[in-house]
N, CA and C atoms as an extended XYZ file, in Angstrom:
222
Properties=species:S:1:pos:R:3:atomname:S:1:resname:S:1:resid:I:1 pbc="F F F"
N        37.289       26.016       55.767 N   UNK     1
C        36.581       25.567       56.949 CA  UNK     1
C        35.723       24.346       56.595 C   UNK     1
N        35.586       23.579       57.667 N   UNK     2
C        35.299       22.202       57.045 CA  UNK     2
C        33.276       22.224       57.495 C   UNK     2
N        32.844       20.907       57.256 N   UNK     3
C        31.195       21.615       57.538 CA  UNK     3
C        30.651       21.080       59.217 C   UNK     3
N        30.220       21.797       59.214 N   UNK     4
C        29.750       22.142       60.864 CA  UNK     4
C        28.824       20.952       61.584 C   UNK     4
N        29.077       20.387       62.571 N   UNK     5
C        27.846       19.487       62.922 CA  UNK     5
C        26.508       20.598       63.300 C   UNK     5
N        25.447       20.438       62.680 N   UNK     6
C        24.126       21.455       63.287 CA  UNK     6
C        23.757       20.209       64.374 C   UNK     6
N        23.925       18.895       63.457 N   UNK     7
C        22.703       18.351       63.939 CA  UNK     7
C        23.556       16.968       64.734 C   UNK     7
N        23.086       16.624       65.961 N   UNK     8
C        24.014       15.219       66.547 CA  UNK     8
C        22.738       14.726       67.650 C   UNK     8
N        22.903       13.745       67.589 N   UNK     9
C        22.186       12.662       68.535 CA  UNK     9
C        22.583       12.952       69.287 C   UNK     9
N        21.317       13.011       70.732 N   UNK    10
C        21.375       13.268       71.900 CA  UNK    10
C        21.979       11.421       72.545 C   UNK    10
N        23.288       11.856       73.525 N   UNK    11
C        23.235        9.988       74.200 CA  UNK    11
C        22.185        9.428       75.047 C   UNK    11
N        22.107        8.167       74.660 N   UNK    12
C        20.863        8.101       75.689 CA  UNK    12
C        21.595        7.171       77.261 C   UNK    12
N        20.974        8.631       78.187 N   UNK    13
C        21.568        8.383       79.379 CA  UNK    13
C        20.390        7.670       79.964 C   UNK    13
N        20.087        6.258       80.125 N   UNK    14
C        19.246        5.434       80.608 CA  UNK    14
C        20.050        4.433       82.048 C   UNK    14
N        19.434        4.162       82.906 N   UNK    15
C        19.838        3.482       83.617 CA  UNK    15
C        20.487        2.034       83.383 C   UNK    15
N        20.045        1.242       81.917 N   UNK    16
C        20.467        0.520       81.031 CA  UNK    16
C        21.892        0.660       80.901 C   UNK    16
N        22.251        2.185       80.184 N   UNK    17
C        23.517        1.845       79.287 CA  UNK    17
C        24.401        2.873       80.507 C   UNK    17
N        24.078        3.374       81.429 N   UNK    18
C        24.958        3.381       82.718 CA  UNK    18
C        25.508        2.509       83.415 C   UNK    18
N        24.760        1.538       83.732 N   UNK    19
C        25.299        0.386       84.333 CA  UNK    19
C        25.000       -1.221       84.071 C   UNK    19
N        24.539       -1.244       82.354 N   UNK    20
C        24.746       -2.423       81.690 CA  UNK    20
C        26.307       -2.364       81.464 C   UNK    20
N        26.969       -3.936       81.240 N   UNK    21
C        28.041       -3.646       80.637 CA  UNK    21
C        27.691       -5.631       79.757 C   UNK    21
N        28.669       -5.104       78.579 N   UNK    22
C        28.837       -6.264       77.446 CA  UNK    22
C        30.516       -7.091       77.771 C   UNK    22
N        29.715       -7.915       76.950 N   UNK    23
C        31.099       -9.509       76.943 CA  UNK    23
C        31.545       -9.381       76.029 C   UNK    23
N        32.796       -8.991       75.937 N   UNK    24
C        33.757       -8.890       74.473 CA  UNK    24
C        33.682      -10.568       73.941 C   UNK    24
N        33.531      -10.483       72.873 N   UNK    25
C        33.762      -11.967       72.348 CA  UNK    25
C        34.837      -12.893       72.106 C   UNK    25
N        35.576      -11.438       71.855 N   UNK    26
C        37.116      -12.021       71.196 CA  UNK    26
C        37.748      -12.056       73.024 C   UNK    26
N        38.029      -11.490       73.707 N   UNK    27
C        38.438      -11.775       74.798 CA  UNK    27
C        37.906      -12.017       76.124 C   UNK    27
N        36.709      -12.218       76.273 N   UNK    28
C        35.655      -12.125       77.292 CA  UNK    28
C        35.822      -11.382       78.481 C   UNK    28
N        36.306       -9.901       78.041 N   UNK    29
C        36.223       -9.280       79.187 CA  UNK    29
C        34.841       -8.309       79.112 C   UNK    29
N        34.469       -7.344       80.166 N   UNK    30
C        33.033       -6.713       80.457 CA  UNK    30
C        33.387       -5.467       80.110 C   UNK    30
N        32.436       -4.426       79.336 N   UNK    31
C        32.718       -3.281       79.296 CA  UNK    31
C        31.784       -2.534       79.026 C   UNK    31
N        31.437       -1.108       79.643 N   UNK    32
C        29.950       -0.352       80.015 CA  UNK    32
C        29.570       -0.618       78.043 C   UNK    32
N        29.055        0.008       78.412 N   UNK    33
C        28.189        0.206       76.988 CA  UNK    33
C        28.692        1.262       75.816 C   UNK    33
N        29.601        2.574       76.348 N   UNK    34
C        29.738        3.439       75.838 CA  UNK    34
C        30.796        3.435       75.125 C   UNK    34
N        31.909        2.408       75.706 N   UNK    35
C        33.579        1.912       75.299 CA  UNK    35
C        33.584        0.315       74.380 C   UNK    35
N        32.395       -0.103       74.292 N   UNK    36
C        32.301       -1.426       74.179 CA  UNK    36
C        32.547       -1.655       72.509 C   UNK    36
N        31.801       -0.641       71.616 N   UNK    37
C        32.363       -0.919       70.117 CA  UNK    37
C        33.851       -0.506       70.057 C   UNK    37
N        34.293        0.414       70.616 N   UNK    38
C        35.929        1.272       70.325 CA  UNK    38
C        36.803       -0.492       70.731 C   UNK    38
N        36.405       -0.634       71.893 N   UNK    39
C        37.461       -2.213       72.475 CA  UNK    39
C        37.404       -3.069       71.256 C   UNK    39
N        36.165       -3.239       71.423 N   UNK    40
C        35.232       -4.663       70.064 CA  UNK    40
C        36.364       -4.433       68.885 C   UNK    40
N        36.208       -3.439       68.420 N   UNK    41
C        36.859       -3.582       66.952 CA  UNK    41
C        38.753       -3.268       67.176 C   UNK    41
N        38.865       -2.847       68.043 N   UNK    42
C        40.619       -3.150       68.530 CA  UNK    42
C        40.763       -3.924       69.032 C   UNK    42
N        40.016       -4.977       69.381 N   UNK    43
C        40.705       -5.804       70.350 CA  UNK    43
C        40.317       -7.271       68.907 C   UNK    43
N        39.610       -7.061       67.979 N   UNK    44
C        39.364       -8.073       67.305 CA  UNK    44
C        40.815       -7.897       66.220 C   UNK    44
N        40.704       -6.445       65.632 N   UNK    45
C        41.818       -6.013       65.137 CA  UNK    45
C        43.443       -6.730       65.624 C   UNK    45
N        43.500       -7.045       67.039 N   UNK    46
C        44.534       -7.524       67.631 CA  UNK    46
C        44.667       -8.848       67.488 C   UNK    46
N        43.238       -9.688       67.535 N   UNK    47
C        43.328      -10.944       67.290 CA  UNK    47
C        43.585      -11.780       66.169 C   UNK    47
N        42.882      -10.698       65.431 N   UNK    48
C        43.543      -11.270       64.259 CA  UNK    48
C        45.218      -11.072       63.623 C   UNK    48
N        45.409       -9.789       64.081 N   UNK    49
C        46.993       -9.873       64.126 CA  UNK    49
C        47.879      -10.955       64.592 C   UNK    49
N        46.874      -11.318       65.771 N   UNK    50
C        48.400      -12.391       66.591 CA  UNK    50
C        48.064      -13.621       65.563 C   UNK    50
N        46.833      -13.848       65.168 N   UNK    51
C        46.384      -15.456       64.348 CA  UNK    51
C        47.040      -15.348       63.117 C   UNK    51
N        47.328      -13.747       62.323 N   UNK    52
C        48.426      -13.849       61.531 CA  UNK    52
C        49.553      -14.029       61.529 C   UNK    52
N        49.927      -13.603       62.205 N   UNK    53
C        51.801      -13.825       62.980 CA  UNK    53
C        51.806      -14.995       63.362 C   UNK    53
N        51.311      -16.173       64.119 N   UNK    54
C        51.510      -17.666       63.541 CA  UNK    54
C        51.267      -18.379       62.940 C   UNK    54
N        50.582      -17.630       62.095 N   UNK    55
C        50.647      -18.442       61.070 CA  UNK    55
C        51.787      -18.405       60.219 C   UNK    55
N        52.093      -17.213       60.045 N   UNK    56
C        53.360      -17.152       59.600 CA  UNK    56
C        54.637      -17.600       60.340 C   UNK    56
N        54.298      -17.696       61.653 N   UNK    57
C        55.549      -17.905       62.153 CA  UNK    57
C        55.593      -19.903       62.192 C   UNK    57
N        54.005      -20.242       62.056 N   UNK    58
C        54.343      -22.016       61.412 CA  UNK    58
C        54.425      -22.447       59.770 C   UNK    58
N        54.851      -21.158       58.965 N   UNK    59
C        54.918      -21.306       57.534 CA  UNK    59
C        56.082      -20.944       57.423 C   UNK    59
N        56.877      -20.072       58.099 N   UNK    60
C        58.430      -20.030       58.576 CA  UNK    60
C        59.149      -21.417       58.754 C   UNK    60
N        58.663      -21.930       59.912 N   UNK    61
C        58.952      -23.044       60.636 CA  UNK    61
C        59.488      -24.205       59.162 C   UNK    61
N        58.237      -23.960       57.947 N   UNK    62
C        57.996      -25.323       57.559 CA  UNK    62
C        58.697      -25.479       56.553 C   UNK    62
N        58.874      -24.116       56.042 N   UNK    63
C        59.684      -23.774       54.822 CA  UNK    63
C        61.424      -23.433       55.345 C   UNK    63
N        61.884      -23.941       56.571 N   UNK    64
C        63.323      -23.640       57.406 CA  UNK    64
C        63.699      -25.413       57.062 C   UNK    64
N        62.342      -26.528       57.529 N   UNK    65
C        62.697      -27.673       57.954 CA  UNK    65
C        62.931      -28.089       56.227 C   UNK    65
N        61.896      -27.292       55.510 N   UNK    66
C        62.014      -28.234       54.177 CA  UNK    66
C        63.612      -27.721       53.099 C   UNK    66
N        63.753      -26.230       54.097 N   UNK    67
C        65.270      -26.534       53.515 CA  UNK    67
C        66.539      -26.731       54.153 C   UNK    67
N        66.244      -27.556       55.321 N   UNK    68
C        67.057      -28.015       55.969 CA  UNK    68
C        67.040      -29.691       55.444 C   UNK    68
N        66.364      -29.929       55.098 N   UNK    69
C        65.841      -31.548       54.528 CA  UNK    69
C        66.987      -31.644       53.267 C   UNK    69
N        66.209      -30.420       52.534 N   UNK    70
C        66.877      -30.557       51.098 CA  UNK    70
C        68.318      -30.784       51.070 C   UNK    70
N        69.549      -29.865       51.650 N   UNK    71
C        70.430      -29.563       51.683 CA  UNK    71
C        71.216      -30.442       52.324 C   UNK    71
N        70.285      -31.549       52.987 N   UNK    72
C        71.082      -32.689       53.747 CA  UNK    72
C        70.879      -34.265       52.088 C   UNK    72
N        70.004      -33.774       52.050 N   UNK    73
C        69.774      -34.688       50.968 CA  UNK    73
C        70.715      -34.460       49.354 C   UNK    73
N        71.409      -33.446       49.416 N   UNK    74
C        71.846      -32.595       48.193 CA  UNK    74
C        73.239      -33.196       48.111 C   UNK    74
């Protein structure tokens, strides 16, 4: 058996974090307060995925042309 929560923070239900909501950075959309880190870090998680994938997909590109170069030159 694994160990027990005794002890957990009460949420704080304030009129604030009911009907504040935040600006995602990475995509500027709005979201209450309570969902706003879970999005934040998946949705940054995503961005950086796609900024990896072209990059690779213009290091693909460059390393196709440079052996398309070669092989004409050969």
């Amino acid at each position: 058996m694994g160990p027990s929560r005794t002890h957990r923070s009460k949420y704080n239900f304030s009129e604030e974090t009911l009907t504040g909501q935040l600006l995602c950075l990475h995509c500027s959309k709005k979201f209450k307060t309570q969902g706003f880190k879970k999005h934040e870090a998946s949705c940054k998680k995503q961005k950086d995925t796609k900024a990896e994938q072209a990059e690779f997909a213009l290091q693909y590109a460059r390393d196709q042309r440079r052996g398309e170069s070669s092989a004409t030159h050969s």
